[in-house]
N, C-alpha and C positions, 0 to 999 in steps of 0.2 A: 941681090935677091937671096944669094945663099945666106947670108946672116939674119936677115928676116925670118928666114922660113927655121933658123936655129934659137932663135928671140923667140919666137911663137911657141917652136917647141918646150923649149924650157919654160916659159910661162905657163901651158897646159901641164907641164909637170909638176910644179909647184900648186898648180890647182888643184890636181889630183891628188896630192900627197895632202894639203891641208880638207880638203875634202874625208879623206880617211880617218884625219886627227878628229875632227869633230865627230863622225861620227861613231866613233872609239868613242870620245869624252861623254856623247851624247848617249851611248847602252851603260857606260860606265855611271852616270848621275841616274839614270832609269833605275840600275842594281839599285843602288844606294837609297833612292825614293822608294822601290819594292821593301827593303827590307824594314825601312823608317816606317810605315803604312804598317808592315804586320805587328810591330813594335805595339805601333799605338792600337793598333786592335787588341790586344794582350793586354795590353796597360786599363786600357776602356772596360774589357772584359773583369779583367781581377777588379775594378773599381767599384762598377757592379755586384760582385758579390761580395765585396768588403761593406757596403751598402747595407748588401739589406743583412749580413749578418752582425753588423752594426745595428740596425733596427730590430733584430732579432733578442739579440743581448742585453738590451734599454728597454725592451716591452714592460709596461707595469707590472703586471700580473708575474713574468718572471723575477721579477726583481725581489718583486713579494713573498715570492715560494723561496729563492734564494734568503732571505731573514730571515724567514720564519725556520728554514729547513738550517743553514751551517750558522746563525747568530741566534740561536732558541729564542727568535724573539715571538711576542702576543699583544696583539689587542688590551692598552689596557681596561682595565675595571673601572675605578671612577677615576673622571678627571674632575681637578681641583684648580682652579686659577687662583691666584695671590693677588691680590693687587697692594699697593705700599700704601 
């Protein structure tokens, strides 16, 4: 009966001790997912404003004031088509 009840024991302590290991590994993957999540929140956010100042930058109207304003370009006068 004495080695049963030391069989037993050791057994409940290997329980316990893997008991602790997972729940170690399991706050340890939690960090790792917290910090992945805020990652992609930042990432998500900068994409966003890459976005619309993307959209910003390609607007027609700007693009137009930018010729007209650093390439002295105009409207021309007459146009003339060639044909051969």
């Amino acid at each position: 009966m004495n080695a049963g009840v030391a069989i037993l024991w050791g057994v409940v302590l290997v329980s316990a001790l893997a008991q602790v290991g997972v729940v170690h590994w399991h706050r340890t993957l939690l960090q790792v997912w917290q910090q992945e999540d805020a990652l992609r929140a930042q990432l998500l956010q900068e994409h966003t404003r890459l976005l619309l100042e993307k959209s910003t930058l390609t607007a027609h109207g700007r693009i137009d004031q930018q010729a007209r304003k650093q390439l002295n370009m105009t409207e021309p006068g007459k146009v003339q088509v060639l044909s051969r």
